[in-house]
C-alpha angles and dihedrals in degrees: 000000000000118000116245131220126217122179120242098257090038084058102049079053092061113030098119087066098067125097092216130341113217125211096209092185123088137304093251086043090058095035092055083049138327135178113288100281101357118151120230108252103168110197083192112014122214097288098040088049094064095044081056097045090051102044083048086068110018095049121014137301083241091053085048098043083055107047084039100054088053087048089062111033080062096049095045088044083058094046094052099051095039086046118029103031082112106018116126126246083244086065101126112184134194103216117191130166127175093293104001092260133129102310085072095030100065089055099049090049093056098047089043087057097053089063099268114136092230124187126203129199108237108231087018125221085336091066086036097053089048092046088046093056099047084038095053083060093061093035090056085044098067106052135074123219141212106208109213097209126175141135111294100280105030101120099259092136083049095046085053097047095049085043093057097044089055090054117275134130112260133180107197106194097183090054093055095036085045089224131106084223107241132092081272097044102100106120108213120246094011104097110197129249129255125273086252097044088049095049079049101055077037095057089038099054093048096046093063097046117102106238091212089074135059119271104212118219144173127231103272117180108223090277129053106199093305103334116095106219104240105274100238083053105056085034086064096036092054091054095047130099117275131211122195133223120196120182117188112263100255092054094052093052082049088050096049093044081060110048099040095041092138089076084051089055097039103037082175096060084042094060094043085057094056097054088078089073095058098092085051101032094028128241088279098062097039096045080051097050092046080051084062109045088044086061088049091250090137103146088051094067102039083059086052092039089055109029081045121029103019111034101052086045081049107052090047098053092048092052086043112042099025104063094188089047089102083059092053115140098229110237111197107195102199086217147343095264119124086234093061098041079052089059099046095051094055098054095040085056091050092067 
């Protein structure tokens, strides 16, 4: 059966009619960003790919075609036994690799030849990654937002989270970023994604919203940890309408206690982290608040951290970046409690 050919944009218009869709580059190419649910089908893994590379420029391009092209008959003759033993005739997979060559097309004409309708994007991930980002403007364009704002601790990952699970659309920008977005937010043991894997959950996420209903979305600065939230996004979400959620004081250092209890667990890891805040809070504060944490006075020093160091950059940011902020409908949760943020999103849905 021929091999067909699909556009990039065509094909981020069609990729839910696909059967599978097959990343035929290597194991480090899928891991740093892939198509939205492609398996990971390498025609040269990691390693191979390097012999490759360096037979490419040490010996000849002839001596590197030729090594290369047994490299991968044998892996796509893996793929295909460890895959496709049971796989019906009907199968009708989307194959990419970096530019749509041979790497991918190898493994499309084999496939092909088996009897499978299989469809290639022409200038592989390279021409996908270029039509996703002009497409994530539009798709940030369409759609209107409700910015969930509030002081650090104040439940707005927990609002969002009640408020998706009642129903409502929620982007959830930390999920996605794995960071909690401050100077403390690393999450141990959840490296973040790349910038392009992140554009990518980002993209994916937008694309499948209504734009007749409301996208709900917290506060983000332009940065989340490392990653910088796409511009046409923050640009909508700053113009948007704000709501914002206010806990006592005693709930929020609960909550974060909570929430961050591995620094509770690992003071050391606590005070390392804190010694990011010296060049804003000075060596004396943060010496005091390490002082602190060493004599197990932890939620001590998340009240300073956030009467003193958070809510006043809060507050700034919010009256200087969201111009509709000043407008903001107060929402008073009466605890941290998932009941409570239960409670709040129905009613906040219900206006």
């Amino acid at each position: 059966m021929p091999v067909f050919t699909l556009s990039a944009a065509d094909a981020m218009a069609r990729l839910g009619e696909f059967s599978a869709i097959i990343d035929a580059r290597s194991e480090n190419e899928h891991a740093e960003d892939h198509l939205p649910g492609a398996r990971n089908w390498p025609s040269l893994n990691n390693d191979e790919r390097h012999v490759i590379g360096t037979l490419y420029k040490q010996v000849s391009p002839f001596e590197a075609q030729k090594r290369g092209a047994a490299l991968v008959a044998a892996n796509i003759a893996r793929h295909i036994e460890r895959e496709l033993t049971d796989t019906p005739r009907h199968w009708q997979p989307l194959v990419y690799c970096w530019r749509g060559g041979k790497r991918s097309g190898s493994l499309a004409m084999v496939l092909g030849q088996i009897g499978f309708k299989v469809t290639l994007i022409e200038g592989g991930y390279k021409a996908f990654r270029t039509a996703l980002l002009a497409d994530l403007q539009v798709q940030a364009s369409r759609l209107h937002y409700r910015v969930v704002c509030g002081p650090t601790g104040s439940g707005k990952t927990r609002l969002l989270t009640a408020l998706a699970q009642a129903g409502a659309q929620v982007l959830d920008l930390e999920a996605l970023a794995r960071h909690r977005s401050s100077v403390l937010g690393l999450i141990p043991g959840q490296p973040q994604p790349s910038q392009k894997r992140f554009d990518t959950l980002v993209w994916n996420a937008l694309r499948q919203f209504d734009p007749a209903r409301p996208v709900y979305v917290e506060s983000e600065s332009k940065k989340v940890g490392n990653l910088a939230v796409p511009d046409a996004l923050m640009q909508a979400m700053r113009a948007s309408p704000c709501y914002d959620l206010h806990l006592p004081d005693d709930e929020r250092v609960a909550l974060l206690m909570e929430d961050y209890d591995f620094f509770v667990r690992d003071r050391a890891f606590f005070c390392r982290r804190l010694d990011a805040l010296t060049a804003l809070r000075g060596k004396a504060v943060v010496s005091a608040w390490t002082a602190q944490v060493e004599a197990n006075e932890i939620d001590a020093v998340v009240r300073d951290l956030l009467l003193t160091h958070y809510d006043p950059g809060y507050l700034a940011s919010m009256q200087r970046n969201f111009r509709q902020y000043q407008h903001a409908v107060p929402l008073v949760a009466a605890d941290r409690s998932a009941a409570s943020m239960a409670d709040l999103a129905r009613r906040l849905l219900s206006l």
